[in-house]
Structures are given as structure tokens and as C-alpha cells.
C-alpha positions as a printed NumPy array, in Angstrom:
array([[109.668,  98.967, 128.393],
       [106.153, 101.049, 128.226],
       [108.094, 104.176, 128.224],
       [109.86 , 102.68 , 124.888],
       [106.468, 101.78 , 123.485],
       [104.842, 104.938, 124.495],
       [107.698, 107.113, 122.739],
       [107.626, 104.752, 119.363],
       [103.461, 105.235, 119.366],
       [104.09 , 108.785, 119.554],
       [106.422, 109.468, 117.041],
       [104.437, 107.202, 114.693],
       [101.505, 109.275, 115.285],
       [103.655, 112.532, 114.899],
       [104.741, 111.13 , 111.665],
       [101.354, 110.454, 110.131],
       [100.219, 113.938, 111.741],
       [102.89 , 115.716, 109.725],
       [102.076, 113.879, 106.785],
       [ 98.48 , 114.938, 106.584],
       [ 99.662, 118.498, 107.591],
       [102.2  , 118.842, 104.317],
       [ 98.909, 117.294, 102.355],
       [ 97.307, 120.763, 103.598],
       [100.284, 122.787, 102.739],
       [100.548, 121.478,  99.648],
       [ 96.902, 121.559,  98.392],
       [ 96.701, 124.844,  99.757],
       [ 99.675, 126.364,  98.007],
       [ 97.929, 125.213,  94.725],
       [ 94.881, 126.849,  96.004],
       [ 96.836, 129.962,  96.003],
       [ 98.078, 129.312,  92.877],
       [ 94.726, 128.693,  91.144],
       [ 93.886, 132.901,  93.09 ],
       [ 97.109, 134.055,  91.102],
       [ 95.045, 132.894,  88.131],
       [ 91.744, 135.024,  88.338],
       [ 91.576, 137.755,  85.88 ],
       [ 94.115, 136.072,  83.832],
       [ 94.96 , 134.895,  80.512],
       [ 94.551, 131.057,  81.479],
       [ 94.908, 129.858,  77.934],
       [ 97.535, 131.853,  77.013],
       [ 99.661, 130.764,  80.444],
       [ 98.624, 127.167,  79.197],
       [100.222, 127.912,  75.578],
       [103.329, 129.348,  77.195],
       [103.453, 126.664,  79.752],
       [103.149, 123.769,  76.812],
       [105.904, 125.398,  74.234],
       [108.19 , 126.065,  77.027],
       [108.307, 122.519,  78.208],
       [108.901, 122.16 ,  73.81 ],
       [105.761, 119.343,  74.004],
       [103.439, 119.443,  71.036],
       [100.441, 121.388,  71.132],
       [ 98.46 , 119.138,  68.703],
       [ 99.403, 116.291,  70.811],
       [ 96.79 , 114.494,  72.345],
       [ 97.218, 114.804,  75.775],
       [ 98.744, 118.936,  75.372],
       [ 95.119, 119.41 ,  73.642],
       [ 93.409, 118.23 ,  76.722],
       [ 95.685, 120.406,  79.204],
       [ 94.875, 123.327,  76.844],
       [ 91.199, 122.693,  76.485],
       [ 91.024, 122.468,  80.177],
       [ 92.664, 125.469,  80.391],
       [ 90.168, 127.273,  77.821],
       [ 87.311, 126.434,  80.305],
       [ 88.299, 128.166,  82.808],
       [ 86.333, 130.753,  84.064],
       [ 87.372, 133.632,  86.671],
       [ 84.331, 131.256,  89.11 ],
       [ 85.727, 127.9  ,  88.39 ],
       [ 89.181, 129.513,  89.747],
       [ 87.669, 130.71 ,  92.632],
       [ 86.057, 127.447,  93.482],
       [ 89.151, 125.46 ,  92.85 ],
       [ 90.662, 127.57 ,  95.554],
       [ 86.973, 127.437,  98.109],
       [ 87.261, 123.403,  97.601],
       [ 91.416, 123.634,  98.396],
       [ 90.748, 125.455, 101.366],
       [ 88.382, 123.215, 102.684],
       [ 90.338, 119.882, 101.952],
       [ 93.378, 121.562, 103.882],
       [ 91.365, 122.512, 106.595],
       [ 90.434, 119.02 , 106.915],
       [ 93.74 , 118.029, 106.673],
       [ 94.972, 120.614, 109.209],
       [ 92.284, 119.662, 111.367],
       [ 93.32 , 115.839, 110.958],
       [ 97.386, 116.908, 111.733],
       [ 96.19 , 118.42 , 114.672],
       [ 94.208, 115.887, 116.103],
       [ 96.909, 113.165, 115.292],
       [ 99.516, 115.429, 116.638],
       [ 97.718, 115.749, 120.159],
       [ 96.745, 112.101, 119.881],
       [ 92.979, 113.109, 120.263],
       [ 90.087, 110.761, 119.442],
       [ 88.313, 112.37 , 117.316],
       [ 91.511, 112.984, 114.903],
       [ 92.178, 109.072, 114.858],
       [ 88.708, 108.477, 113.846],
       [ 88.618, 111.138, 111.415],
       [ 92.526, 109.55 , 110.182],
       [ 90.35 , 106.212, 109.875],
       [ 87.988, 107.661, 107.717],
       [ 89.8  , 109.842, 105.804],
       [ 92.274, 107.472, 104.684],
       [ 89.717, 104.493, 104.125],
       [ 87.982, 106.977, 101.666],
       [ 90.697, 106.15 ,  98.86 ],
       [ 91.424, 102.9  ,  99.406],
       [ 89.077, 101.223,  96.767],
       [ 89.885, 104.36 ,  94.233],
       [ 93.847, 103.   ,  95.192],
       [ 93.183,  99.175,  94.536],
       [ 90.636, 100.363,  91.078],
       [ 94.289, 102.568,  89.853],
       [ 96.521, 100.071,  91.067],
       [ 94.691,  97.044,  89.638],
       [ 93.79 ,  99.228,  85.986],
       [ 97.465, 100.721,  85.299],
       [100.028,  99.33 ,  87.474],
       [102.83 , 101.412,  88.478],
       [105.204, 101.507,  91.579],
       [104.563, 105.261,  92.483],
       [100.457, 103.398,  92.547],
       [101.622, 100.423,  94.763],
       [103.893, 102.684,  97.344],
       [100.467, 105.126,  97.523],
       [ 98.626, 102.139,  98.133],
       [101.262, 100.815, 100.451],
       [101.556, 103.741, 102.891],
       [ 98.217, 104.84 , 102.809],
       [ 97.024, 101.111, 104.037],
       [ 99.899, 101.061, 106.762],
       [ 98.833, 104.182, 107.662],
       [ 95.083, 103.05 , 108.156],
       [ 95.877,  99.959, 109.934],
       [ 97.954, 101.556, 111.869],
       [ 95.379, 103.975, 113.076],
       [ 92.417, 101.532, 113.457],
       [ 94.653,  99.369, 115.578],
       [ 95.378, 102.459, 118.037],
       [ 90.998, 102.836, 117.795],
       [ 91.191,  99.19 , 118.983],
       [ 93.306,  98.547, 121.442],
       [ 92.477, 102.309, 122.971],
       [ 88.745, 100.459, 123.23 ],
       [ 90.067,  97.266, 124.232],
       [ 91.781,  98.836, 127.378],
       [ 88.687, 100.935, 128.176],
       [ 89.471, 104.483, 127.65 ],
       [ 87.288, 105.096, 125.009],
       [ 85.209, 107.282, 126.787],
       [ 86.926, 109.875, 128.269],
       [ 88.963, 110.113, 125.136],
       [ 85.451, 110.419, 123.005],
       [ 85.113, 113.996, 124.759],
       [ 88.672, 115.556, 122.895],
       [ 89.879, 116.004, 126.324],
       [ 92.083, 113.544, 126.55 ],
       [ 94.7  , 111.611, 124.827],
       [ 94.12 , 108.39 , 123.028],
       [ 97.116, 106.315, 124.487],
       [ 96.247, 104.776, 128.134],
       [ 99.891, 103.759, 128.541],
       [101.262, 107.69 , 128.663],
       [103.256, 108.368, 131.424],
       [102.331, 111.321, 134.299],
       [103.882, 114.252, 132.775]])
């Protein structure tokens, strides 16, 4: 029965581990993507991009996109990409420790994830949506989940050991 337990626990911390780690991919991709753009034409990509998708230029919300786009600046780009590669190292960071079930990464899961919950609720509660409520939805499970693990990894004592990164977070692992 503890073997059962143990391999459930794991793959539910695998899971959230390769969730934060495509949140890295992904944000860093567009950090690429935002490099591709220094030394470019920004507003005239953002023209192109706007009559190819046949939306309205004078449109409200097209005129913010392009404005946007007309501030711009080659430095702007380049931090866009700086402040990508930082939030996907945090995210790799966060995979990893998840993935290896280390301390450290279930704190820094906590903490992360706890960061956007009231920004969440504000969304949810100001423009309701379903894509809001399933963000809202996973990112809570995900939290609980993860401060439960803190708990009951403190609750059965192994909290310090653990609190060096040199060992895993689940007491109940079997002797490999």
C-alpha cells in the first residue's frame, strides 16, 4: 500500500514539475522571439501582422497592439528577453527541484504559485470566464497540493535533513 502511495506522490510531483518546466520553455521561446525582433521594423511587423489576420487597424484594441508596437525600442526588446530568461530560469529551477522532490523546490512551488493567486481571484471575480476559473482551478490544486507535501513532510519529522537539498522530501520512499 505505501509503495502505491509513494508512486501516485511521485508522479503528481513529476506532473507539476513538468508543468512549470513547459512554463520555462514557453516564456523562453518568446524571449527568443522578442531577440528576432532587435534591429527590426517592429511597427511595420505589427501592420503586417494586423492586416494579415484582416482586423481593423483603426479598431480600438488593433490601435493599442500597434501603439505598443511603435514603442518599442531595440533596449525594451532586449529587456523583454533579460526578464524571460530570468522567469524561465526560475521556472527551470522550480521543475527541477519538483522533479527530484527537493525541499527547497516545494517551498519555492509554494511561493511561486501563491504569488498569483489574489491577481487569479481579482481576474476571475472582474471578468469571469472559464479559461479564468480552470487557471484558478489548477493553480490552487496545485498549491494545496504542494503545501500539504510541506506539511505532512514536517509533521513526520524530516524537515531537516530535507532543508539541506540533500535529500528527498517524501519520508515514505522506498530503499532504492
Amino acid at each position: 500500500m505505501a509503495q502505491v502511495n509513494f508512486d501516485t506522490d511521485r508522479r503528481a510531483m513529476q506532473a507539476v514539475a513538468l508543468m512549470e518546466a513547459l512554463k520555462g520553455i514557453i516564456v523562453f521561446s518568446a524571449g527568443f522571439g522578442l531577440l528576432a525582433l532587435v534591429h527590426g521594423d517592429v511597427a511595420h511587423i505589427a501592420v503586417s501582422l494586423v492586416t494579415r489576420l484582416h482586423i481593423d487597424p483603426s479598431g480600438y484594441y488593433a490601435g493599442i497592439f500597434l501603439h505598443g508596437a511603435n514603442q518599442l525600442t531595440d533596449a525594451r526588446l532586449w529587456l523583454g528577453a533579460a526578464l524571460a530568461a530570468l522567469y524561465s530560469a526560475l521556472r527551470f529551477a522550480e521543475g527541477y527541484g519538483l522533479w527530484f522532490e527537493r525541499h527547497w523546490g516545494v517551498w519555492l512551488g509554494v511561493a511561486s504559485g501563491s504569488i498569483y493567486l489574489p491577481i487569479e481571484v481579482y481576474e476571475l471575480w472582474h471578468q469571469p470566464g472559464a479559461v479564468k476559473a480552470t487557471t484558478l482551478t489548477i493553480n490552487l490544486a496545485v498549491v494545496t497540493y504542494l503545501a500539504w507535501r510541506l506539511r505532512r513532510e514536517r509533521a513526520s519529522g524530516h524537515a531537516t535533513a530535507s532543508s539541506l537539498g540533500s535529500s528527498s522530501i517524501s519520508p515514505s520512499k522506498p530503499p532504492v
